[in-house]
Structure formats: C-alpha cells, structure tokens
N, C-alpha and C positions, 0 to 999 in steps of 0.2 A: 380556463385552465383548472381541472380537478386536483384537487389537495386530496389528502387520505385521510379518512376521517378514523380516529382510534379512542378506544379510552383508557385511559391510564387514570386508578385511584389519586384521591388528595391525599390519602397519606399510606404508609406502611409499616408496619412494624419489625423490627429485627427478629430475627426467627429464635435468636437468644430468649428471647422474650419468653415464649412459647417451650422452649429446652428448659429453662427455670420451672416453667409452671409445673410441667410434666415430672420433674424429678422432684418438686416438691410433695406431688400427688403421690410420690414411688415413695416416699423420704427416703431418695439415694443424693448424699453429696455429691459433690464436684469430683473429689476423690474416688471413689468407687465407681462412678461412670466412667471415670478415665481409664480406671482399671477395665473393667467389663468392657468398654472400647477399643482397648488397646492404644490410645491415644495418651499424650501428656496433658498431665492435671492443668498447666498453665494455658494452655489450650482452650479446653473447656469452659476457664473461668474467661477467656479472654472474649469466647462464643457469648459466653452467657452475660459479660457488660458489652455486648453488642462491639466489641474491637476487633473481631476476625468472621471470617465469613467460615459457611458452613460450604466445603468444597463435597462433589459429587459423591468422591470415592467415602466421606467420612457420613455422607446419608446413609449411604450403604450401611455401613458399623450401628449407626442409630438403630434402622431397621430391625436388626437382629435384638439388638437390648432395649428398644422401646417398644416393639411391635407397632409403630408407625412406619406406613410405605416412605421409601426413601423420594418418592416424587413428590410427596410431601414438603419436604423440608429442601428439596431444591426449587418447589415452586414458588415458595417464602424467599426463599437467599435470593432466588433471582427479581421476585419484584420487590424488595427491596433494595437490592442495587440499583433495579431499574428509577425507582424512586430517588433515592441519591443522585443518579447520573442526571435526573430531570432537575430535581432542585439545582446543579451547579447548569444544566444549560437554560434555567429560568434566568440566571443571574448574567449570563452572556448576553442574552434575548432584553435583557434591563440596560445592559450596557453599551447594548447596539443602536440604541433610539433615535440618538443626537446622530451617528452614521443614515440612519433612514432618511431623517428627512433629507439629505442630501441630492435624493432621488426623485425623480418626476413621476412619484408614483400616483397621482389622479391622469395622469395620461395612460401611465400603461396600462391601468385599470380599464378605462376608456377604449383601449386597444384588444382588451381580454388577455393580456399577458399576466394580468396578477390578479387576486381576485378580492373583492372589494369587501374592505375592513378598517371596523372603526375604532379598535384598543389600539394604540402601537405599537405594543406586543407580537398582535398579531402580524400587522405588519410588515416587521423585523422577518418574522417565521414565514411568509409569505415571499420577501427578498430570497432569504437563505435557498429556498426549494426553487427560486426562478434562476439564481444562478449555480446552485447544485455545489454551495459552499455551506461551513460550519460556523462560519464566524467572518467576521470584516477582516481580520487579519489576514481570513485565507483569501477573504476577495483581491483584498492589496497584493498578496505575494504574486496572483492570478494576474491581474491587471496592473499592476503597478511593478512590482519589484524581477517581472520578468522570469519566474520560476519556469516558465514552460518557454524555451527561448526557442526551439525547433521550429514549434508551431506560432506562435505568435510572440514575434521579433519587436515591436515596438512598446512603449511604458506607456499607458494612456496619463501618468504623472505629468507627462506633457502637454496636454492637453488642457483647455479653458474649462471645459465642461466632462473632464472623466466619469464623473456617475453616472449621468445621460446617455452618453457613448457607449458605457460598458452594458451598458441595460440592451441598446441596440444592438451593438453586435450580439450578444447574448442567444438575443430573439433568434437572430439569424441562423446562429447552431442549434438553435431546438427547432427551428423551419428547417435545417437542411437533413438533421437527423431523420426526420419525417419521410424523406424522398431515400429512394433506392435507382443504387445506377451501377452501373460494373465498372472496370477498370477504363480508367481517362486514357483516349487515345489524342495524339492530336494533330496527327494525322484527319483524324476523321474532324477532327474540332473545327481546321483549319480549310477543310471542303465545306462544312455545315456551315459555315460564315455568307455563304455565295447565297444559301436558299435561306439564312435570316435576314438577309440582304432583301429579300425579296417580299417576306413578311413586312419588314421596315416599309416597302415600296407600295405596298397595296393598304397597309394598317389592317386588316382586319378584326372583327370586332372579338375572336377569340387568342387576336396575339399574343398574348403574353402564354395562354396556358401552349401553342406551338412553340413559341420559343423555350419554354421550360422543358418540352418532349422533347426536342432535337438535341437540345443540350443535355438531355440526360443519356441519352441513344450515345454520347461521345463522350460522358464519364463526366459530365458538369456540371454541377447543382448550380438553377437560376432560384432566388427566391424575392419576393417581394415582401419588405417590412416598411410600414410605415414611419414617418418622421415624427420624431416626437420633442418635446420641449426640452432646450438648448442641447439638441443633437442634430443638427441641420444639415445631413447628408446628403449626399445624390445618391454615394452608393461606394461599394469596397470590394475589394477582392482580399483573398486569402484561400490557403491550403488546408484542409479537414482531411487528417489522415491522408490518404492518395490522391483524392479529387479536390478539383479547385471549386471554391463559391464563391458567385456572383451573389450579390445579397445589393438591391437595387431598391429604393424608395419610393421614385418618381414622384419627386419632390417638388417641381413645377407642373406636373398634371399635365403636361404638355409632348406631346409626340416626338417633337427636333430635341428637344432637353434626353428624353427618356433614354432614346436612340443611340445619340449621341456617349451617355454614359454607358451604356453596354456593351460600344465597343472598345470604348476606352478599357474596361473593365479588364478585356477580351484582350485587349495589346498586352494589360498586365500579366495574364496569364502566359501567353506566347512567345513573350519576351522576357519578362522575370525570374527572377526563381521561386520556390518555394517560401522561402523562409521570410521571406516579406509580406507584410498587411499594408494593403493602401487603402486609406479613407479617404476618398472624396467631399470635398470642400470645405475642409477642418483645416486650420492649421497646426502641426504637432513637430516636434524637433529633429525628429527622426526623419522625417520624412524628405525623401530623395526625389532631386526639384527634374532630373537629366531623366529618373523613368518619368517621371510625370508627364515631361516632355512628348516623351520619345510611345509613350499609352495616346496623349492628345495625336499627335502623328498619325499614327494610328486608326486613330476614330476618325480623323481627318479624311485619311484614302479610303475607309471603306465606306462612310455617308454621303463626302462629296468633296473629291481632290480638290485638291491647288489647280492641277489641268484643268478640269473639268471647271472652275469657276473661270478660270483664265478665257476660255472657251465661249463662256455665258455673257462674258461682260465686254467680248471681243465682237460679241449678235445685236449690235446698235438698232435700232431703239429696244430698253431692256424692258419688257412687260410684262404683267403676270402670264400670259398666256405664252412667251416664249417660254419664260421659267417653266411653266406645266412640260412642254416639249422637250426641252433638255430634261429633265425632273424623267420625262419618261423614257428618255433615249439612254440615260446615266443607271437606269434603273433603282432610281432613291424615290426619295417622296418630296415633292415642293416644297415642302414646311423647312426641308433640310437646307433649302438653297434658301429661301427665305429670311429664314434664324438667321442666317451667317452673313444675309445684306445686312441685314437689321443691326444686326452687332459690328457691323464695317461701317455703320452710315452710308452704305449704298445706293440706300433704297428707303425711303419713307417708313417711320415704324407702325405707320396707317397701313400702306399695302401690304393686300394681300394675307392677313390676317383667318380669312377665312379657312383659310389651306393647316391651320393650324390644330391638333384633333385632342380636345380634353379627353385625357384617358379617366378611365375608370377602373381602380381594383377594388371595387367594392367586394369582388365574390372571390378574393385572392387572400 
C-alpha cells in the first residue's frame, strides 16, 4: 500500500519575522505602516510578535507599501501554519503509540495492508492512513462509540479482540472500494445462487474470481481478506452504501468450510436488513443469535438440505461412492456431504477425506 511521500521543512518562521526586518530596512514603525495600510497599529504589532496571522486580503495592502508580491507573504503564513499544524499532530502521532501497539501490525504488514516501519511514529501515521482517521479518538467514535449507526450497527467495544477486527473489516472496505458493480438487484441475486451452486459443485480452479463476476453482475461485492492475528473469522456481511459485502477469509482453506460460509453470508443478505453487520465466529453482544440461525438455515438448503441428507442416510450401506452419486444428483460437491457426516459422527473422520479441496487465494 503506497503512502504519499511529501516534504515538509523542519522548521519555519513567522512571516512577522520578515515584516520586522523589512520595515526596519524602510525605518518605518509599526505606526506609519498601519497608517500606509490602512490597517490598526495593534495589528501590525501583533503580526510582527508573530500573534496574528498575515490574512490574504492584508498581502495585498503589503504589496502596495512594500513592493513585495503578496504571494509572497501568503506563501510564508501558510507554511507556517502549515508548520504549527505539524508540530500539534506530531504530538498526537506521540500520544498515539501506546494505541498502536494494540494492533497486529507485523501481520498486516505481512498481508501488504500497512507498510513496513521501524520508528513508532511512523507507525501511528501508517495506522491513521489504513483506516482513513485523524486520531484514535476518531477510531473509537468509528468503531467503538457507534457514530455511523446506519452503516454499521454494532460497537466492536464488545468484542475480545476490537483492534484486530477493526483492522479486518477495514481491509474489506478498501477491497470493496476497489470493485465496481451497479445497483444490487435481488432478484437477480436470488437466480445467480442456482449457477454458484454450480460452481460450489464442480470447484473449479478459477472459483472464486466467477463467484466474485456473478456477484457483481447482481450488485454484490465478494472480496476475500485474509485472517489475521486474534481476528479469527470465517467471514461478515454488511451494507457499503447500496450494495451488500461479502468479505470472506476462508479461514480453514478448505472447500465445505469456504462454501458453506458464502451462503450463509448470502441468507444474511436476503433475509436481513441493512443496518446490521454479521461477523462470523466471533463472539460480540450485539449479535442476534435467531438471524444467525435462520443465515445457517439457509446455507443449510442451498449446500445440502435436511432432505437431501435424510435421503443419503436412508441408501444403506453408506459409502463414498454413494455419497459421490447423490453429491452429483444434489448438484453440491462431496466434501459438502462429507463435512456434515463428519461433524454428525456419521461417518468416520478418516473417510473420505480426499473429496476435500485446499483452496488457494494466493493470487486474490
């Protein structure tokens, strides 16, 4: 992630400074310039012990009685101020330090979300620009104290691990920022389920970037962010202005896992409102246990019903190769019926293992 690189002097001088000298070279008072300005003598004196600033319109007046250009003496005021303004948010940037380390920033480093620096300082100013705040304060109001309640309805104050999390989600709105999609139908959302269903079914080895094109085609950012240290997600939904984001981990590397959570995701969308954020496998206080349900439900019927298992387990004797046969007749993938013995005690957590497919987003 590129930062802007700029340079700003170590120090500056107040343009007072420079107004002294010059009317010392005139031998005109304070008095008499004010006069020849048209300005008040208190003014002047207040310019020249550096107490007031030299405003545009009053360069202009300079111009005329100093025969110095007035862009002169504005381009002084202002990097002086600018100066000022730096020296108070160096002292912010000092008082932010003990907040940094809070954060798992040798991961996200790791990840290319930050970029890698060794003063604290830097840091700090590193943090500030990844979440597009001024100060910890404003992080908290953001994450913590709930200022933006439309768009994101929950306190991360409740959470084990809020620096972690917020860093993650974070990532997720600058991955979804990235992507362009027109207005969310869902209509069309609720048809494209049938043909990711189908992706689900085959795996193939460019899944995720078809899933990401279909869902965009219907107004949906999918994005994949990696896990990072004590943020241990599967994955969330939430609403970014009009469109919903799936923001997905795939946290066990594992195909029935990955799936699974995408449609859960998906139920959240279709079923929920906006004004909720669901995090996946956190616990936080906010969090409403009846959607959760009712998303699992959900992911349930579209990877591999209640029927559909009632079905498999009703085809005595149960073996991997019936499981392939229903797997293809259900139009899911094996790993999906598999996962779900395995976590029932159905089925040996030896069989069948193979049907199991380590994803890869390396190039995600």
């Amino acid at each position: 992630m590129a930062t802007v690189n700029e340079f700003y002097t170590d120090i500056a001088f107040h343009p007072g400074e420079t107004l002294a000298e010059k009317l010392e070279e005139l031998k005109m008072g304070p008095k008499e310039f004010a006069i020849r300005t048209g300005k008040p003598e208190k003014t002047i004196i207040a310019i020249i012990k550096g107490d007031s600033s030299i405003t545009p319109e009053m360069a202009v007046l300079f111009e005329s009685v100093l025969k110095i250009p007035a862009s002169f003496w504005i381009k002084r005021q202002f990097s002086f101020d600018e100066y000022k303004a730096r020296e108070k948010r160096a002292l912010v940037i000092e008082e932010a330090k003990d907040w940094a380390k809070y954060f798992p920033i040798a991961d996200m480093v790791k990840c290319g979300w930050l970029n890698a620096k060794t003063k604290a300082e830097e840091k700090v100013a590193e943090l500030f620009h990844f979440f597009g705040v001024s100060s910890p304060d404003a992080w908290k109001d953001y994450f913590f104290n709930q200022q933006l309640k439309v768009a994101f309805r929950i306190s991360l104050a409740h959470t084990k691990e809020p620096y972690a999390i917020s860093a993650w989600i974070r990532q997720g709105e600058i991955q979804a920022s990235h992507l362009q999609c027109g207005e969310y139908s869902e209509a069309k959302f609720k048809k494209a389920l049938k043909e990711i269903k189908t992706i689900m079914a085959t795996q193939p080895n460019d899944f995720f970037e078809q899933l990401q094109q279909i869902c965009l085609a219907c107004g949906v950012k999918v994005v994949y962010t990696p896990c990072i240290k004590k943020a241990p997600l599967s994955g969330a939904t939430r609403w970014i202005d009009d469109n919903p984001l799936i923001q997905l981990t795939g946290r066990y590397k594992q195909n029935d896992r990955f799936w699974f959570t995408f449609f859960h995701e998906a139920g959240h969308i279709l079923l929920h409102g906006k004004k909720d954020i669901f995090l996946e496998d956190i616990e936080y206080s906010d969090a409403d246990l009846e959607k959760e349900a009712q998303a699992n439900e959900f992911a349930v019927e579209w990877t591999f019903s209640k029927e559909q298992e009632e079905e498999v387990l009703n085809a005595i004797p149960l073996t991997i190769k019936s499981i392939q046969e229903f797997a293809k007749k259900f139009n899911t993938h094996p790993a999906m019926i598999i996962g779900r013995f395995h976590k029932k005690e159905l089925l040996h957590y030896s069989k069948g293992r193979d049907f199991f497919v380590k994803l890869d987003f390396s190039d995600n």
